[in-house]
C-alpha positions as CSV (number, residue, x, y, z in Angstrom):
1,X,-79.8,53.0,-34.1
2,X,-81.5,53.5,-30.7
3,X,-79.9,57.3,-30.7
4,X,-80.4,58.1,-33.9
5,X,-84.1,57.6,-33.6
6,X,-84.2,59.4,-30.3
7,X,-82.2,62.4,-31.9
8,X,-85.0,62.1,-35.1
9,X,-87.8,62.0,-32.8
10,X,-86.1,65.4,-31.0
11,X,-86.4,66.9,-34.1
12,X,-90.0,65.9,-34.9
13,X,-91.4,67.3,-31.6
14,X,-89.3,70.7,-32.6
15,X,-91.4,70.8,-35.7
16,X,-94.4,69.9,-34.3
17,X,-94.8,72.5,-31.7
18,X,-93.9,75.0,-34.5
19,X,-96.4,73.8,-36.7
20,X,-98.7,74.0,-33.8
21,X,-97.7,77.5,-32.8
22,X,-101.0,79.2,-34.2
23,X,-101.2,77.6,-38.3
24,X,-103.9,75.5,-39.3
25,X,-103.4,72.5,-41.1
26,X,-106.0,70.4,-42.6
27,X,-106.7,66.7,-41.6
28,X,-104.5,65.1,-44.2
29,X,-101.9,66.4,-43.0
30,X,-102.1,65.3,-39.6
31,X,-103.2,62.0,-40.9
32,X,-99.9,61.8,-42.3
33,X,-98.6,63.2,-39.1
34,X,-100.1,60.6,-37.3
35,X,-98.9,57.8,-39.6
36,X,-95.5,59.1,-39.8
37,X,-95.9,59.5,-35.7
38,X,-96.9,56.0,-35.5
39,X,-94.4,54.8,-37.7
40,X,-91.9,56.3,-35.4
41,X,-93.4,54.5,-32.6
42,X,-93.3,51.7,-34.4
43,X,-89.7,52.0,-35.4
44,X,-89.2,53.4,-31.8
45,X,-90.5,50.0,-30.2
46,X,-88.2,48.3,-32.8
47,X,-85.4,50.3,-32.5
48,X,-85.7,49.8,-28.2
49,X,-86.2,46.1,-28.8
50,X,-83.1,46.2,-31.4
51,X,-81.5,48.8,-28.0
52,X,-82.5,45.7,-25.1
53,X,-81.1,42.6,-27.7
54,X,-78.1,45.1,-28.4
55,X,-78.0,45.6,-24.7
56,X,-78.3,41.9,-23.6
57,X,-75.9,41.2,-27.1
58,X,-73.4,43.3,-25.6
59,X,-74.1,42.1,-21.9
60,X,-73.5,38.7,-23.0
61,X,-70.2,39.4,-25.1
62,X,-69.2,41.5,-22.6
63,X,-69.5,38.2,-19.7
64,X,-67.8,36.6,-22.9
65,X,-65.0,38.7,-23.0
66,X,-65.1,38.4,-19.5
67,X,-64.9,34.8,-19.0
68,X,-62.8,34.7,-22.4
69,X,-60.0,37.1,-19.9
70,X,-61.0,34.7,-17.1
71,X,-60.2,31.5,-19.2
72,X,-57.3,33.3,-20.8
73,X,-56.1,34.2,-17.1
74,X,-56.6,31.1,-15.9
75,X,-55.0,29.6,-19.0
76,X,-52.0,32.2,-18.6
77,X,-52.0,31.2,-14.9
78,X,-51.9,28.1,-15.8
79,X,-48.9,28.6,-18.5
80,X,-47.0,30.2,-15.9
81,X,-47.8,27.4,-12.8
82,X,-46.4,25.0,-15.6
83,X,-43.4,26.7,-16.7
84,X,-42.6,27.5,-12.8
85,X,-43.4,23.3,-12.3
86,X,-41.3,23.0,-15.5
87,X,-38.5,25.4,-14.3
88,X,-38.8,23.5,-11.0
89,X,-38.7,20.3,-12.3
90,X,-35.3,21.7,-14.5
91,X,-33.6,22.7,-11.8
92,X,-34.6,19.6,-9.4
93,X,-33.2,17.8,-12.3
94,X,-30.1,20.0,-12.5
95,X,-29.9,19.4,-9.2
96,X,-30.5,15.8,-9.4
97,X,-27.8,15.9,-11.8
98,X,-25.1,17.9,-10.0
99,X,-25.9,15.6,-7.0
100,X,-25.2,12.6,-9.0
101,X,-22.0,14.2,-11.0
102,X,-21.0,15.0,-7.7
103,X,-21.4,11.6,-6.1
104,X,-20.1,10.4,-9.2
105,X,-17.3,12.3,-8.7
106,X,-16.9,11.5,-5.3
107,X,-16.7,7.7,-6.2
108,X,-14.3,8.4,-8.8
109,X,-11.6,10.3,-6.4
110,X,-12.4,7.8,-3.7
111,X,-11.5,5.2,-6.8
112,X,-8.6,7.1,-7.8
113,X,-7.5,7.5,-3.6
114,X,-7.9,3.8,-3.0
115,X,-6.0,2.8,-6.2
116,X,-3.7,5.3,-5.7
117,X,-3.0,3.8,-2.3
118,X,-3.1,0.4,-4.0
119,X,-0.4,1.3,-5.8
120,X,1.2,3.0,-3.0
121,X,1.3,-0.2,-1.0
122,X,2.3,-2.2,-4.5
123,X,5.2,0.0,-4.9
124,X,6.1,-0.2,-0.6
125,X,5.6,-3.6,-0.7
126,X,8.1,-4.1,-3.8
127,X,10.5,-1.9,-2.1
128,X,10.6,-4.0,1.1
129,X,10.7,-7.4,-1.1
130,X,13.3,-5.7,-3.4
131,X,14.9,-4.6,0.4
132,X,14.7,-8.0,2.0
133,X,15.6,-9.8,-1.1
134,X,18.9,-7.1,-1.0
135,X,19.0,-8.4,2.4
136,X,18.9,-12.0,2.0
137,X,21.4,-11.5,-0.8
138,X,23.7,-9.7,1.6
139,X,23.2,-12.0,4.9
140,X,24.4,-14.5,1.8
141,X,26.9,-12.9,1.1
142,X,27.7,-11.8,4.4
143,X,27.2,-15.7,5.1
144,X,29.5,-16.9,2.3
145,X,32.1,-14.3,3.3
146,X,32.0,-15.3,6.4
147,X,32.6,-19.2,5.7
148,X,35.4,-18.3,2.7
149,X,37.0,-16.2,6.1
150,X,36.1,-19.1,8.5
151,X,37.6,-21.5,5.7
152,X,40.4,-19.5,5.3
153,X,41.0,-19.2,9.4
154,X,40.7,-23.1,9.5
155,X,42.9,-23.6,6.1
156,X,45.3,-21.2,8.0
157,X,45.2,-23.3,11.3
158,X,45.0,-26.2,9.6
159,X,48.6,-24.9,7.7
160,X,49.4,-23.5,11.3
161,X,48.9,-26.7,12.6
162,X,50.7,-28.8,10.1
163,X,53.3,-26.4,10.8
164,X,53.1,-26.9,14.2
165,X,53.0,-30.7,13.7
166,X,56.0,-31.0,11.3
167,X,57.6,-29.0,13.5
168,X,57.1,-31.3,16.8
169,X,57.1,-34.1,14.2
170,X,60.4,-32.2,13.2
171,X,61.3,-31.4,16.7
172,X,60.6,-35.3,17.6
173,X,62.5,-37.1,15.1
174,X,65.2,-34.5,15.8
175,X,65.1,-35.6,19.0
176,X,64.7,-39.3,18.0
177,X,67.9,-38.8,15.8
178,X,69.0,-37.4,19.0
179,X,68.3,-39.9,21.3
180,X,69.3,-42.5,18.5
181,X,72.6,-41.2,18.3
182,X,72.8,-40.8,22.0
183,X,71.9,-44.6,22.5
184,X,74.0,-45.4,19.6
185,X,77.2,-43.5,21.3
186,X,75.5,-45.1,24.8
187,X,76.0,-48.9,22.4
188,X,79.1,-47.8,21.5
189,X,80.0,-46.9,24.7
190,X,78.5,-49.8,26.6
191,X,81.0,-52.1,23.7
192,X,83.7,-49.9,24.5
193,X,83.2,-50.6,28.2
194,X,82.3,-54.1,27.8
195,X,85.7,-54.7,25.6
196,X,87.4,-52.3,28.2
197,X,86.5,-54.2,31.7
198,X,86.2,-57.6,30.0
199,X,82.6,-57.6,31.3
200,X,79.9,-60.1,29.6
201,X,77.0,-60.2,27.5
202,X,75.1,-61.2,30.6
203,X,76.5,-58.7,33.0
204,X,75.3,-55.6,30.3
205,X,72.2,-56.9,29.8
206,X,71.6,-57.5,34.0
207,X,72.5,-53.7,34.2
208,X,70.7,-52.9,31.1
209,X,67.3,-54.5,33.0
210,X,68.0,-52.9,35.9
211,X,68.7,-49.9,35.3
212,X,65.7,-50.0,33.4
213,X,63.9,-51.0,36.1
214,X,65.0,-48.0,38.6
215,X,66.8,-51.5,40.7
216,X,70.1,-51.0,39.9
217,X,71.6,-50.9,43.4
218,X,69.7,-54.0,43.8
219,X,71.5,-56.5,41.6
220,X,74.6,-56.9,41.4
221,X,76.9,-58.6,38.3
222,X,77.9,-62.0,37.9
223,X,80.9,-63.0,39.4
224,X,82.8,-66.3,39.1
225,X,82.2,-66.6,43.0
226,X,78.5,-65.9,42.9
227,X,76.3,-61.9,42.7
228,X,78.3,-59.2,43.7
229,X,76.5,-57.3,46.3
230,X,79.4,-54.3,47.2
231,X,78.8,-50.7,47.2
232,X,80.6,-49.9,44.4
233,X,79.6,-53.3,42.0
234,X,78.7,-51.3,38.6
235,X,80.7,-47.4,39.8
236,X,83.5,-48.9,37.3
237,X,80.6,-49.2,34.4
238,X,79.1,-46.6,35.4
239,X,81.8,-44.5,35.2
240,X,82.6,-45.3,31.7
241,X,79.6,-45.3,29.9
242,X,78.5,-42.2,32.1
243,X,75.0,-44.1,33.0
244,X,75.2,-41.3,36.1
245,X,74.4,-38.5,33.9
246,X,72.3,-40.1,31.4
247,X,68.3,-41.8,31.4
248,X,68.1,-44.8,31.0
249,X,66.8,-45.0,26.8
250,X,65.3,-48.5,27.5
């Protein structure tokens, strides 16, 4: 508005000083002049006050504007301090995440480790139990072996010695039946010399007794005239029933 009436104004001085080049004009007309010059003052004043309030309009939407880009800044700045806080707090909670997968993780291998070494011990210590009860059950048999061999040594000395005693026993009543049949020939024979040297029951039994008695050569028989004490008092038995040769079986 301000330029338009500045450019109209322009072109009323232009025609004014040609009016005023040398023509005369009579006082109506520059009564209207003057109106119409007035009016353009008027609307001049206006149109400068309209200029300054479309100045201070424009001043104070332009501060507007500005503070609206200053609060839209800030507010952008403020968008973008959030979503870096909000990216921040995303990845700290990623992280806080990973850290606790990890650790979670951790606990769980650490889990797994110990009960696989749970197991591990399990399983050894069924093995050794399943090894000493293989061992106890072999010592056992070992053990039992040994005693059916032990038994079997002592049932075979045991035989051995049953052996060994029926054959002494064997041995001894053989040489019982020996001696029997040597003291039954020696009765025989002492008969056989008693019938043979007309000797008495008295005189056999004195030289049974003392031959017995290792004395022999220190009794003598019974004689009508008293003991006979001579060298040669029981040669003549002797002789026959071989008593030199034999001990004594009484």
């Amino acid at each position: 508005m301000l330029n338009k009436s500045i450019k109209f104004f322009t072109v009323f001085l232009l025609a004014f000083s040609v009016f005023a080049g040398g023509d005369d004009r009579d006082e109506e007309y520059y009564e209207t002049l003057d109106a119409e010059l007035a009016n353009f003052e008027a609307q001049l004043a206006e149109d400068l006050a309209n200029q300054a309030a479309l100045e201070a309009f424009q001043q104070k939407l332009a501060e507007e504007k500005a503070a609206a880009a200053a609060s839209t800044a800030a507010y952008q700045s403020q968008l973008e301090y959030d979503a870096q806080v909000a990216e921040l707090m995303d990845a700290l909670q990623r992280e806080l995440e990973i850290d606790a997968f990890e650790a979670q993780l951790e606990a769980e291998l650490a889990a797994q480790e110990m009960m696989a070494e749970m197991i591990a011990e399990e399983e050894l210590a069924k093995r050794l139990a399943e090894f000493q009860a293989k061992l106890e059950a072999d010592k056992a048999a070992a053990a039992k072996s040994t005693a059916i061999y032990q038994a079997r040594l002592q049932q075979e000395q045991i035989i051995k010695d049953n052996q060994a005693k029926r054959e002494a026993k064997l041995a001894e009543e053989k040489a019982a039946a020996a001696e029997l049949a040597a003291f039954e020939a020696v009765l025989a024979a002492h008969e056989e010399c008693k019938a043979a040297l007309n000797l008495s029951d008295s005189n056999i039994a004195l030289f049974k007794s003392a031959l017995a008695a290792g004395n022999l050569f220190n009794v003598g028989p019974q004689i009508t005239a008293g003991t006979e004490f001579t060298a040669n008092r029981w040669d003549e038995y002797a002789s026959c029933i071989g008593a030199l040769n034999y001990k004594n079986p009484f």
